[in-house]
N, C-alpha and C positions, 0 to 999 in steps of 0.2 A: 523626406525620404531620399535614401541614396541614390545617385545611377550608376548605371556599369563601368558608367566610365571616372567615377569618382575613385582616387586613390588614396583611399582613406582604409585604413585597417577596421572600423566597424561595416565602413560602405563593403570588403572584400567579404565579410563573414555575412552579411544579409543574404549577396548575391551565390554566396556557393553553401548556404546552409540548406540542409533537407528542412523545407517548410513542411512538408505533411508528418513530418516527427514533431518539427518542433510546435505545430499549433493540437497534435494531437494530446503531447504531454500536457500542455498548457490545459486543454481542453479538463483532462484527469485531474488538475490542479481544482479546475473551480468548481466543476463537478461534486469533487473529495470535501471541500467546505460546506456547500449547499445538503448535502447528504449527512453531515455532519451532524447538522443543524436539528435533523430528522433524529437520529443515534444519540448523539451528546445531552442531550437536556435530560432526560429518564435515568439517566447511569449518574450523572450529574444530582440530582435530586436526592438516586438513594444514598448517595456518598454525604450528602450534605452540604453541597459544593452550590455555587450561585448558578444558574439554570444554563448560561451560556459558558461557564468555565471552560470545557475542551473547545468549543467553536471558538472562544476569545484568541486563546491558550494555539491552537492550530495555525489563524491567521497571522499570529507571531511568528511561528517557525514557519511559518510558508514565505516569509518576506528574506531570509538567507537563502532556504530554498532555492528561490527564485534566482538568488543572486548568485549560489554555488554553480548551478546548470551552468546560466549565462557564462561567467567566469571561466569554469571548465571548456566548454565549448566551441571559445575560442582560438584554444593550445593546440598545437600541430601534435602530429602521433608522438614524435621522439617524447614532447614534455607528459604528455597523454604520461606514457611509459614511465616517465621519472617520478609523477607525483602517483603512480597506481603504486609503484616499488616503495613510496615514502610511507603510503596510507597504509599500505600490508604489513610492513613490519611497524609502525605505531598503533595498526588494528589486534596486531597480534598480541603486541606486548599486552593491550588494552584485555585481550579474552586470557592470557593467562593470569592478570592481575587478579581479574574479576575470580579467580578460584581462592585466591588468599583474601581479602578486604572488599569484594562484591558484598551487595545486599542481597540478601537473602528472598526469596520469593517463591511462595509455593515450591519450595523445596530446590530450585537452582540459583545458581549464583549468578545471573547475564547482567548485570549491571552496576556501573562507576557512579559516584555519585563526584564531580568534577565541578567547584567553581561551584554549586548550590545547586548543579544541574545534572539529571540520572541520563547518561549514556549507555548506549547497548554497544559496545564495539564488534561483536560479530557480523553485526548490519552493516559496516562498512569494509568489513573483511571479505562479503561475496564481491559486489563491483571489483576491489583490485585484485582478488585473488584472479578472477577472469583472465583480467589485463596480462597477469604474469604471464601464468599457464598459455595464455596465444602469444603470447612473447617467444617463452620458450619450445612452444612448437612450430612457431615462425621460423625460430633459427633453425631449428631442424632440417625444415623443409629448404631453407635456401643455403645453408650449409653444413654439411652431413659431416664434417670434423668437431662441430658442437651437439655435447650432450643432452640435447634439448627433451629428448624423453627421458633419459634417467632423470633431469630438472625436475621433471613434472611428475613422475613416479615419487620422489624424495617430497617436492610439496606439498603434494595430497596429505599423507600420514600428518607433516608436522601444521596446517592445518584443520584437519577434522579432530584429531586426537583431544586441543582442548575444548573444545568445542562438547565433545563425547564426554568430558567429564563437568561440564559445568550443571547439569547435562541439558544440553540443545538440541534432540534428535532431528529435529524438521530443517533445522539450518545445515547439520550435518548432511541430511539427505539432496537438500538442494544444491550444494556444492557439489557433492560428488557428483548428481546427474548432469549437472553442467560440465563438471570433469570428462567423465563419460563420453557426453556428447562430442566434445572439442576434440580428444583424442580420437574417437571412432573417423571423423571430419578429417584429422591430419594425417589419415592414411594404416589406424592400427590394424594388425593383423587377425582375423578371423577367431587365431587362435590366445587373442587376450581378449577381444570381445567375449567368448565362452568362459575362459578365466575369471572375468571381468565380474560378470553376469553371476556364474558359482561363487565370487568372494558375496557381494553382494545378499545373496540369499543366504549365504550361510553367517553372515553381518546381522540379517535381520532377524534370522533364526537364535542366533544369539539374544537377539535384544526384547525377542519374546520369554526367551527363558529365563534371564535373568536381573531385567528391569522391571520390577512391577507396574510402574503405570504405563508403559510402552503395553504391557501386555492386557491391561485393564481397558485400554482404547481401540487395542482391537478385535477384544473378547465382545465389550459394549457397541462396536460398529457390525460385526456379526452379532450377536444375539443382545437385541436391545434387554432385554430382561436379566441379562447376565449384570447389571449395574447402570448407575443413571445415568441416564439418558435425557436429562432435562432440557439441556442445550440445543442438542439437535432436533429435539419431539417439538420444542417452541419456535425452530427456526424454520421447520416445514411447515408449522401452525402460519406463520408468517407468510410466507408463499399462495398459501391454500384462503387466507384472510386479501390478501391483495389483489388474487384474478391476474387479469391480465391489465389491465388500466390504474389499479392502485384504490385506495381511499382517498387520499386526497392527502396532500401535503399539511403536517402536523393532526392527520384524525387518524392514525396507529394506534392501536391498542396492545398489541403483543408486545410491543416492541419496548413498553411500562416494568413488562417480566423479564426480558432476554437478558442475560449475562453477556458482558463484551460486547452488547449493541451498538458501541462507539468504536469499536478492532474488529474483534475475529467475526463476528456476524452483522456488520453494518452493511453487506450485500443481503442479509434477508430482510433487514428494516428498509432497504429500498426496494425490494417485492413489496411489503405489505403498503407502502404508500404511496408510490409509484409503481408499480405494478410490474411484471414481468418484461413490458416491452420497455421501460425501462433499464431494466436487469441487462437484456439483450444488447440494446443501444452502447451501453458500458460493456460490455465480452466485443460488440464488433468496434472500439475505441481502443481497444487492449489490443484484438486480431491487428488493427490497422500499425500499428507499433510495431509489434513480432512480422508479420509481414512485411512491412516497409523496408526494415533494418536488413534482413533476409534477401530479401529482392537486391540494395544495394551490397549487399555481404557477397554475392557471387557473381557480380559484375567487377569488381575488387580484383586487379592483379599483383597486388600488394599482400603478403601472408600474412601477415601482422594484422591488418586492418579486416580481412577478409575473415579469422579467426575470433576475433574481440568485438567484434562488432557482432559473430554468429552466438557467441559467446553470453553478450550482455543483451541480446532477445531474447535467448532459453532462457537465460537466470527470469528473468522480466515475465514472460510467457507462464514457466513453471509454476513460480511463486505466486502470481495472479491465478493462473486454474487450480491451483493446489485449496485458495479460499473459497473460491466460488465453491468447486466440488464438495470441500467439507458442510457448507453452508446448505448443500441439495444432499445430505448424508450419502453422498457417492467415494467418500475416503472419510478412513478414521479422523478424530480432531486431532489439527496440526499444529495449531498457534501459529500460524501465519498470519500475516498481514496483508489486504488488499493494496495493491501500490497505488500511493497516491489518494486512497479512499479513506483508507482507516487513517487513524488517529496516532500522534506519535510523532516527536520531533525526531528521536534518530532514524527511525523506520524514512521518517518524509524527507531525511537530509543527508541520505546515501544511497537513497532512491535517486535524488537531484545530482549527487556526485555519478551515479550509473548512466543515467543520460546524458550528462553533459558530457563522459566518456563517449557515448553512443554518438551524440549529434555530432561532436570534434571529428570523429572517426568516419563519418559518412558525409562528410562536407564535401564539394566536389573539387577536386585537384589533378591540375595538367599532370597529364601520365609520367612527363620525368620529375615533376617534382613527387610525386607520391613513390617513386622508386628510392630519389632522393633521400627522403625522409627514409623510408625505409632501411637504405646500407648506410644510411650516416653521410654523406660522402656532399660537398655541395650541389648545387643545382648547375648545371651549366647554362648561358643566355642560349 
């Protein structure tokens, strides 16, 4: 093990990294495998696949994973910045691709099929999009001759837009509220909050009228009889089958029927066999990330860091309560992904580029060098 007084560039990144981030993500790491385990074998089966195929198949891309965070992690904010600006625009290119020569799937085009291997590039478009957008409203705040919200007004549109046509509603929604959130943060006016809010509803009122299965999920989330409801009626079955203690690791039964029990609903295959306090244990693993990040985000007198780091706990925060919620029918279905839980190598290796954004970002750093970083400018002794 390092000491502090070793000057070694891993010994410097041990002693100024956030350990209760970094051993909580880990935590979600082994967690997301063991649960797997639970999920994977039944969706596996009826596919016709060998019983362990996603658990194998996961433990593979958990070993980049692993390796992206790490890597990321250790880059000061400036490169933070360079490679979030690299990833955005080859993330972009990556989601307008996918509308020309995307595979097709249940009716949208989200994914590349690159090197033998199916990417989603939208999953890596939220992480940097973040980064930008606190980018540019860092500048803002520290100097008001850059147009750091017209920046961030112009990025929004170009994008959610393709996003909206592959069509991604739930990625779409997450970005923006993270949008939202970050501009409301860097001081927006009252009167775009209300703007804000009216584009928004009248976005969504659009997307009932004239999307049919945007409208069919929310017609089905209010009135279950309005159309099936299989998914969610089997994922409370799940709940209501587990208690509070579970049945016991591999003796699920529902979880033989549930659709997505290896993604979208492998939080109710951890009700039914680890039981709710379970469930809970995993929301207060998640809590302790969004909070942690949070906690050091506004002790931060650095804009940049203060921002991206508030930034990539909403994305983080949202997108986790958005599955659990669908999963206890308290929000229509989203096709979200539990981070870290579910299943999915791009979902689990831009989940890994998000934090190792986050942990880089909340490292601890003498106040003139995070200024430093900050205007570019060097460090002085």
């Amino acid at each position: 093990m390092s000491s502090r007084a070793e000057p070694t560039f891993i010994g410097n990144w041990w002693w100024t990294v956030d350990r209760t981030l970094l051993f909580a993500v880990f935590g979600l790491m082994v967690i997301g495998v063991v649960l797997l385990m639970a999920g994977g074998p039944p969706v596996a089966e009826r596919l016709g696949l060998s019983t362990f195929h996603f658990v194998n198949r996961q433990a593979v891309f958990l070993a980049p994973a692993v390796a992206i965070m790490l890597v990321v992690s250790l880059m000061s904010p400036r490169w933070v910045r360079r490679l979030a600006l690299f990833t955005f625009v080859a993330a972009l290119a990556g989601v307008v691709a996918c509308l020309f020569v995307g595979a097709e799937v249940k009716g949208a085009r989200r994914w590349l099929s690159i090197a033998g291997m199916t990417l989603q590039p939208s999953e890596f478009l939220k992480p940097a999009f973040v980064v930008i957008i606190a980018w540019a409203f860092s500048e803002r705040a520290r100097r008001p001759d850059v147009p750091g919200t017209l920046l961030g007004f112009i990025l929004l549109p170009i994008t959610i837009v393709p996003l909206i046509l592959q069509p991604d509603f739930g990625q779409t929604m997450l970005v923006t509220l993270v949008w939202c959130g970050l501009f409301f943060i860097a001081g927006l006016h009252w009167f775009w909050v209300l703007g804000l809010g009216g584009a928004g509803l009248i976005g969504m009122a659009a997307a009932y009228e004239f999307v049919p299965h945007v409208r069919e999920r929310i017609e089905r989330f209010m009135d279950k009889s309005s159309g099936d409801s299989f998914q969610v009626d089997t994922a409370l079955e799940s709940f209501a089958a587990g208690g509070f203690l579970g049945r016991g690791p591999g003796e699920g039964t529902v979880k033989r029927i549930l659709p997505d029990a290896h993604t979208d609903f492998i939080f109710a295959v951890t009700a039914e066999e680890f039981g709710v306090v379970a469930c809970l244990v995993i929301v207060a693993i998640f809590a302790t990330v969004v909070l942690r990040a949070l906690w050091v985000a506004q002790a931060s007198e650095d804009p940049f860091r203060r921002f991206a780091v508030t930034g990539l706990a909403m994305l983080f925060g949202i997108q986790a309560s958005i599955n659990m919620l669908v999963n206890v029918h308290l929000m229509p279905a989203k096709g979200m992904t539990l981070p870290f839980i579910s299943y999915g190598g791009s979902s689990l290796w831009s989940l890994a580029l998000a934090m190792g954004f986050l942990i880089a970002l909340t490292r601890k750093r003498p106040r003139a060098e995070e200024l430093a970083q900050f205007s570019g400018r060097p460090r002085h002794a």
